[in-house]
NULO-238012 format. One line per 3 residues: number of its first residue (from 0); for each residue x, y, z of C-alpha. Coordinates in nm, 2 decimals. Layout:
<recs>
NUM) X,Y,Z  ...;
</recs>
This chain:
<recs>
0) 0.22,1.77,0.65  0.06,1.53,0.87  -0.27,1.39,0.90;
3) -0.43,1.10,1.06  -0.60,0.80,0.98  -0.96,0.84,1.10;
6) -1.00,0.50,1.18  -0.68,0.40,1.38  -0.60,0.71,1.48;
9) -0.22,0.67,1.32  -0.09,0.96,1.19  0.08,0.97,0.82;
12) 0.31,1.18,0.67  0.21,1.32,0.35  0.48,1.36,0.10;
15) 0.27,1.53,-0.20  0.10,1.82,-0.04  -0.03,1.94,-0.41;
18) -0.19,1.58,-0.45  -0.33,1.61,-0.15  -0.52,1.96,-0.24;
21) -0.64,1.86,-0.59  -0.98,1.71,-0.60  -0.92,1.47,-0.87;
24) -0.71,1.34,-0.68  -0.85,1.02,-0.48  -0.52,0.89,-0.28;
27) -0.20,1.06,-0.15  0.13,0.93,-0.09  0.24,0.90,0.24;
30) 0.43,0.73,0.53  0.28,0.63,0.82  0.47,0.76,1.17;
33) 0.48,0.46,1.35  0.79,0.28,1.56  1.12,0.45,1.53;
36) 1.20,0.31,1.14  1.02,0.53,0.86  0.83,0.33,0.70;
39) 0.80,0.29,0.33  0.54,0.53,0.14  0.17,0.42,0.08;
42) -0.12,0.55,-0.13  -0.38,0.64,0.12  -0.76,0.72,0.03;
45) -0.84,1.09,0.09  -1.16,0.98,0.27  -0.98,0.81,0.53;
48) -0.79,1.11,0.69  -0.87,1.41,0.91  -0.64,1.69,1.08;
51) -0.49,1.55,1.39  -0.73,1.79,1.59  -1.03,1.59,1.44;
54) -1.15,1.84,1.14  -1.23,1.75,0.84  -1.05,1.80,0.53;
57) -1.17,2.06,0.35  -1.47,1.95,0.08  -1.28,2.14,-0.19;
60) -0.97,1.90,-0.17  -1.18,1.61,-0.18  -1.49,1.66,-0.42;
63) -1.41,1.80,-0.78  -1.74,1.91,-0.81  -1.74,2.11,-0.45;
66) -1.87,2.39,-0.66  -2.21,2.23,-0.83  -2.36,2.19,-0.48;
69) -2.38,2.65,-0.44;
</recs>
């Protein structure tokens, strides 16, 4: 799956797509798509990545407690 860095606007390849959906989860693994050479694999912070379109990730990937808030 990729996402993007919020910030640079890079976009990163995640390798661990159920790391990625669980909450208690702070970083994901990933490789970042840039020049023609993969690049080695990373631990990114959840918080710094969004869709490629822009959106968000969705809360309940990123807060454990997405539920406490209702």
């Amino acid at each position: 799956m990729l996402l993007q860095n919020k910030q640079t606007g890079v976009l990163i390849e995640i390798e661990d797509t159920v790391a990625l959906i669980n909450p208690a989860e702070e970083k994901v693994c990933g490789r970042v798509q840039s020049g023609e050479e993969e690049q080695d694999p990373e631990k990114v912070a959840k918080y710094e990545l969004v869709f490629p379109s822009g959106e968000a990730l969705p809360r309940c990937w990123v807060d454990a407690e997405y539920r406490a808030a209702l």
